[in-house]
Structure formats: structure tokens, C-alpha cells
C-alpha positions as CSV (number, residue, x, y, z in Angstrom):
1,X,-1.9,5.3,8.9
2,X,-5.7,4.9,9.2
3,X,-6.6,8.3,6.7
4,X,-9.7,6.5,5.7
5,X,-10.7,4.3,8.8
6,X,-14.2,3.0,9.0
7,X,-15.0,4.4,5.4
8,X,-16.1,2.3,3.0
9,X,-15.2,2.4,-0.7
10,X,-16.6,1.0,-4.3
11,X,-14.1,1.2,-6.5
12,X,-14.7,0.2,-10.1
13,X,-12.2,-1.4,-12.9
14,X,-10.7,-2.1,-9.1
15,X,-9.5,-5.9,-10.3
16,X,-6.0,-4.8,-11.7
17,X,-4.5,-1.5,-12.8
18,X,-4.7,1.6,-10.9
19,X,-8.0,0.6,-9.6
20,X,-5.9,-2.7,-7.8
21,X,-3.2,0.2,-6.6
22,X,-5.8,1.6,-5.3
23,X,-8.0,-0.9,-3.5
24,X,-4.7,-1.6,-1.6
25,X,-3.6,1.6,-0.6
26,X,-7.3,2.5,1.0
27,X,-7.3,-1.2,2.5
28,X,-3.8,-0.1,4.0
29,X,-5.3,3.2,4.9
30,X,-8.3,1.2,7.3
31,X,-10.8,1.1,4.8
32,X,-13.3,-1.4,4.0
33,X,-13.4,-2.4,0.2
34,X,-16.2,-3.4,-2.4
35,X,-14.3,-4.2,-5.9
36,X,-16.4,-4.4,-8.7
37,X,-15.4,-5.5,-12.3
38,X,-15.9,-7.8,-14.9
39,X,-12.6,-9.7,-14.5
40,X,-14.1,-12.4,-12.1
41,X,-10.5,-14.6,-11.4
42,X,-8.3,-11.0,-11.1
43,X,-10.9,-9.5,-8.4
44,X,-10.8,-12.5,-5.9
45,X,-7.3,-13.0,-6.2
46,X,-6.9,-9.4,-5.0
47,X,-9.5,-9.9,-2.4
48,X,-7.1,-12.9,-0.9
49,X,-4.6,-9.7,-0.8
50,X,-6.9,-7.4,0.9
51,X,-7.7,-10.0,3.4
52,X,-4.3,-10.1,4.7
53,X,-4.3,-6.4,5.3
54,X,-7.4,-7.5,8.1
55,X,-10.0,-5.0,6.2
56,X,-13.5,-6.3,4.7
57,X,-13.0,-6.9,1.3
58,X,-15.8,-8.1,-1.4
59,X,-15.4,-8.4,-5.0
60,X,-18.8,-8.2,-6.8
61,X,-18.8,-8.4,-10.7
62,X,-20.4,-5.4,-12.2
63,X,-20.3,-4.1,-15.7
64,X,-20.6,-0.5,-15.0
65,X,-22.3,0.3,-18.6
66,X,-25.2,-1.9,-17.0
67,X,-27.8,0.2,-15.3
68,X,-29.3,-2.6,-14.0
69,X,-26.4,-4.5,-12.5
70,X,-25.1,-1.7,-10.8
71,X,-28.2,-0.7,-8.9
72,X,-28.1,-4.6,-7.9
73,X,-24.6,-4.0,-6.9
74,X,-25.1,-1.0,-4.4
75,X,-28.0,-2.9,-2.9
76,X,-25.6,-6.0,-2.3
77,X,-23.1,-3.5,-1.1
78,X,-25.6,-1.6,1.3
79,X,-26.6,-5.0,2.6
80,X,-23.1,-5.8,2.9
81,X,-21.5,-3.2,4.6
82,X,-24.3,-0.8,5.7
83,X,-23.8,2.2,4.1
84,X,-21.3,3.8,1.0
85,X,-18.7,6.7,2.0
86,X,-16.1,6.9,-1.0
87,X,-17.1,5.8,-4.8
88,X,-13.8,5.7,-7.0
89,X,-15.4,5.8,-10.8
90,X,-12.2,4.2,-12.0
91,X,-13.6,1.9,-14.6
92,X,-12.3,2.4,-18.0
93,X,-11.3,0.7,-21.7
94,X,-9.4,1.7,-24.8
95,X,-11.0,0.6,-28.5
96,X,-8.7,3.4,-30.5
97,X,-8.6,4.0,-34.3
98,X,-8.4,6.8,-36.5
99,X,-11.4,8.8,-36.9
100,X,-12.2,7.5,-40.4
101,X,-11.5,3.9,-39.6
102,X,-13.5,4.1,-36.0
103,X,-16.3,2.1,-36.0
104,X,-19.8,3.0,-34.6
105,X,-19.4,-0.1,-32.2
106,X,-16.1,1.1,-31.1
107,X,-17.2,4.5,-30.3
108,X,-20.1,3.6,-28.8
109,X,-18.8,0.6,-26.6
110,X,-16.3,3.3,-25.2
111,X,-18.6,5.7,-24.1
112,X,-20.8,3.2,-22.8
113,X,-18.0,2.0,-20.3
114,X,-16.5,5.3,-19.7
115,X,-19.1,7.5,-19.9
116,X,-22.7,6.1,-19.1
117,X,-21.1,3.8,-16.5
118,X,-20.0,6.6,-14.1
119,X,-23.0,8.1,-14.6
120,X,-25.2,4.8,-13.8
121,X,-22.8,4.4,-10.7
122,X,-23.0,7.9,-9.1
123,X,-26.6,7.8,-9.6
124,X,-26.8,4.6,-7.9
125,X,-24.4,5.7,-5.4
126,X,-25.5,9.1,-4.4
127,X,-28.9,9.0,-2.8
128,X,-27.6,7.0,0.1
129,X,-24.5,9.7,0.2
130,X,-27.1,11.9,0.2
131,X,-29.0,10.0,3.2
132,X,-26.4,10.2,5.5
133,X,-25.2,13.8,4.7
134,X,-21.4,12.7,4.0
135,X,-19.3,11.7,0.6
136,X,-16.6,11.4,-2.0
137,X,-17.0,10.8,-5.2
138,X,-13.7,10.9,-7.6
139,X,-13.5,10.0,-11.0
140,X,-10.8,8.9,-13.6
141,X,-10.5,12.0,-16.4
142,X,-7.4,11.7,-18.5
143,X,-5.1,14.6,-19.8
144,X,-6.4,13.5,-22.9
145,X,-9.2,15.0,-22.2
146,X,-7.9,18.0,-21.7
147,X,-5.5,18.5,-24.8
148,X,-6.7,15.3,-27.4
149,X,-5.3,12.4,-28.7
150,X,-4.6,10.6,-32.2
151,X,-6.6,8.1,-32.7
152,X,-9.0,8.6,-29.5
153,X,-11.8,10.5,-30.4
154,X,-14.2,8.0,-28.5
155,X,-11.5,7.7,-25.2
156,X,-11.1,11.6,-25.6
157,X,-14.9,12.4,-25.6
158,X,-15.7,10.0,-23.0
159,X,-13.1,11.4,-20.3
160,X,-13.8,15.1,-21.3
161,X,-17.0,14.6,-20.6
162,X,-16.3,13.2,-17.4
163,X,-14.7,16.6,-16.4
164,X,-18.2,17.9,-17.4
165,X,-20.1,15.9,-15.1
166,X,-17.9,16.6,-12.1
167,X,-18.2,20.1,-12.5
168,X,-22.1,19.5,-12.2
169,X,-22.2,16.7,-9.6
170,X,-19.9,19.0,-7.8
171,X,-22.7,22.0,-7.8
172,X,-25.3,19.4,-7.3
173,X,-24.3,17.5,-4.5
174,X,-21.7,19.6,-2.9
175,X,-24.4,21.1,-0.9
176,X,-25.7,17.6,0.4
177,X,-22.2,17.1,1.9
178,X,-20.4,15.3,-1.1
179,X,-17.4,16.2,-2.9
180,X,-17.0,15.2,-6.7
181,X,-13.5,15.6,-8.2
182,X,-12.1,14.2,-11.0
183,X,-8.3,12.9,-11.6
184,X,-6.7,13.3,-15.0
185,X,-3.5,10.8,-15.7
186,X,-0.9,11.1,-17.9
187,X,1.0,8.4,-19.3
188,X,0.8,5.7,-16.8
189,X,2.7,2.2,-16.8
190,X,-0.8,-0.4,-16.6
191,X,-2.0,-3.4,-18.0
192,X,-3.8,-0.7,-20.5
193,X,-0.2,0.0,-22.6
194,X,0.6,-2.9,-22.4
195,X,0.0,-4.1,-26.2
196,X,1.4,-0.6,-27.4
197,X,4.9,-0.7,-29.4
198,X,7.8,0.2,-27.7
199,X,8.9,3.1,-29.4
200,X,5.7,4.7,-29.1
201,X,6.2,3.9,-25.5
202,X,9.5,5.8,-25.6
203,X,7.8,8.4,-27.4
204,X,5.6,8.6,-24.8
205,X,8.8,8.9,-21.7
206,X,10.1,11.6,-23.6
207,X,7.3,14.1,-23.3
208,X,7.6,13.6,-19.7
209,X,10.4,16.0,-18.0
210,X,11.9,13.1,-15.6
211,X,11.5,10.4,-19.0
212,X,9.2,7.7,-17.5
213,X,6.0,7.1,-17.0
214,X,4.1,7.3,-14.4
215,X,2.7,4.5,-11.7
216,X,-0.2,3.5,-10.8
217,X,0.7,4.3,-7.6
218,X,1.1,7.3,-8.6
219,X,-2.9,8.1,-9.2
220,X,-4.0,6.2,-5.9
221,X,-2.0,8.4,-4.0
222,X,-4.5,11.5,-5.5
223,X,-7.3,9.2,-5.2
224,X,-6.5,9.2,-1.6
225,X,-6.3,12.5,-1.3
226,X,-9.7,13.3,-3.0
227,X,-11.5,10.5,-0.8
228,X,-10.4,11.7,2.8
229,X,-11.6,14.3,5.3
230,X,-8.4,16.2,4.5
231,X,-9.7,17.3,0.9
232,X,-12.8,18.1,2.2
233,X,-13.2,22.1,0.6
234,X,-12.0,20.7,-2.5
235,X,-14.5,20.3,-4.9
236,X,-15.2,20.4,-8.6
237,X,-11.2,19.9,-9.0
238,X,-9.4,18.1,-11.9
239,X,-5.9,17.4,-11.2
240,X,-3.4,15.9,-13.9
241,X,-1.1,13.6,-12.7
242,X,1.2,13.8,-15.8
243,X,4.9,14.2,-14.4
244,X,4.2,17.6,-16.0
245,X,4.2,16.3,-19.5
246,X,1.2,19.4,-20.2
247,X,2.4,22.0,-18.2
């Protein structure tokens, strides 16, 4: 299938994860790929990956919480491949504790990633969106976001406010031809949950209807979706992809 041929997509935290799910799926789909993350060794082994599916494929190492860097970034990337269609805000990291044992540095390293960073990259991103009339911007939320967590205040308030600057981006620059949409996972089997006990991890099953968790698959799939022509009059959107573990 070639859903997004002759696009071209940033996609950040793309090294491993969902963002790596997801790199591969739009590389399969015809697109041409600009990965950006901090994890230098995990980004070019995917672009040796990427290569083989006979797409352009460039890692660049970004810290998204960096205004600086990114605007560097999109300049290499505009050089690179002429112009940006899709922008997958995927980056994301965990620093969880309890609200009287979070530390300022905890909460604030959090939001910086999660929060300021997709702001620094959409703002980067969406002037030359806006140049050629034409583009999708999606965003990772979490149903976290939507309903809390223990022990996540910084995660939580990062990804809710996400939702709040996709339904602004969306009234924004929905008008200049550019969708924004965010995508809210549930529990998803990643590199992320890794380090968390397994029968918190069954815990976790259980509130799902079919008892597993979700793949990373599973969210490229929707961030597929959300970056084609095909979801073109859907804006503003959050869509959980939970298994149904909120309904």
C-alpha cells in the first residue's frame, strides 16, 4: 500500500517504541522518514531497517525539550528533504513518584520533554505547513490524561495538556490546511514498562476486556490514520487506544 506516498514525516522518540512501530509502518506505507531522538546507536540501527524498505530515511538527534536544537533540526530536515508533510509528536518519558515524594526536578524534567517539547516542535514545524497550505500534526496524549494515575502527577499533567493544545492548534491551523489530533494509549507493551513489576503488569491486563496489553503496533496503526488524506475532516480528535480498558 502507498497511503502516505511522497509524504514526508518527523517523528520524534522515533528510535524504539511506538515511535520505531511507527517509522516502519509509514516507511512501508511510501513515506520518507526523519527520526529524531536522543538515542544516537538505536536511531541508525533503525535507519539500516528503513533503508531496506527503499524509502529516505535520516536519523538526526534532537532533544525535543531544546528549542534550539529543534529549530536546527527542521532546517536540516527542510534542506534534506524539501519540505515537512506529517509531524508525529511522539517523544515522551516517565520520572513517576508519589506526589509528596516527587521532586521538583522530576516534575519539571517531565514536562519539559512532554510538554514544552511538542510545543517547540509544532512551532518549528508549522510555518512551513503553513507555506505550502497542507499538514498533519498528531500527538501522543495518554488515557492518563484523561482519567489520572498514581503516582503520575507530572506524566498526567503533561499529556492532559497535550489534549489542550490540540484542541487549540486544531482551531489555529485547521484553517491553514493542517489537521492536529492527538492519540491517547492505554496500557501498551514498550520499552517504557519494561522496569515495572510483573504483577502490576498483570494488574494492568486485567483492566483490559481481552487481558493484554496493547502493541505498539497497535498506536501506529491510528497514527496512520491521523497522518493520511483519508482523515482529512478529522480534526481536534483524541482517540484512546485502550482495548476499552476506560469505556
Amino acid at each position: 500500500m502507498s497511503r502516505l506516498k511522497d509524504k514526508v514525516a518527523i517523528i520524534t522518540g522515533g528510535a524504539n517504541g511506538i515511535g520505531k512501530a511507527t517509522a516502519i509502518l509509514f516507511a512501508r506505507e511510501g513515506a520518507a522518514i526523519a527520526i529524531w531522538d536522543v538515542q544516537e546507536e538505536k536511531g541508525n540501527e533503525l535507519i539500516k531497517t528503513l533503508d531496506e524498505t527503499g524509502v529516505k530515511a535520516i536519523f538526526y538527534k534532537v532533544n525535543t525539550a531544546d528549542a534550539g536544537m529543534v529549530r536546527e533540526a527542521v532546517t536540516a530536515v527542510m534542506k534534506d528533504f524539501g519540505k515537512i508533510d506529517i509531524l508525529i509528536n511522539n517523544a515522551g518519558i516517565l520520572r513517576d513518584a508519589s506526589l509528596m515524594k516527587m521532586t521538583e526536578e522530576q516534575f519539571d524534567t517531565v514536562i519539559q520533554v512532554n510538554l514544552k517539547g511538542v510545543f517547540n516542535c509544532t512551532k518549528a514545524v508549522a510555518p512551513f505547513m503553513i507555506e505550502r497550505g497542507y499538514g498533519r500534526i498528531v500527538q501522543a496524549s495518554s488515557v492518563v490524561a484523561l482519567y489520572g494515575n498514581f503516582g503520575q502527577t507530572n506524566y498526567v499533567a503533561s499529556k492532559a495538556g497535550i489534549i489542550g493544545m490540540t484542541k487549540v492548534w486544531a482551531r489555529e491551523l485547521g484553517r491553514k490546511g493542517i489537521t492536529v489530533n492527538a492519540v491517547a494509549p492505554g496500557f501498551i507493551a514498550t520499552e517504557m514498562i519494561e522496569s515495572i513489576p510483573e504483577h502490576i503488569l498483570n494488574a494492568m491486563k486485567e483492566k483490559v476486556p481481552a487481558n493484554k496489553l496493547g502493541t505498539a503496533e497497535d498506536v501506529a496503526n491510528v497514527y496512520l490514520f491521523l497522518a493520511s488524506d483519508e482523515a482529512g475532516f478529522v480534526n481536534g480528535a483524541v482517540i484512546s487506544v485502550d482495548g476499552g480498558a476506560v469505556v
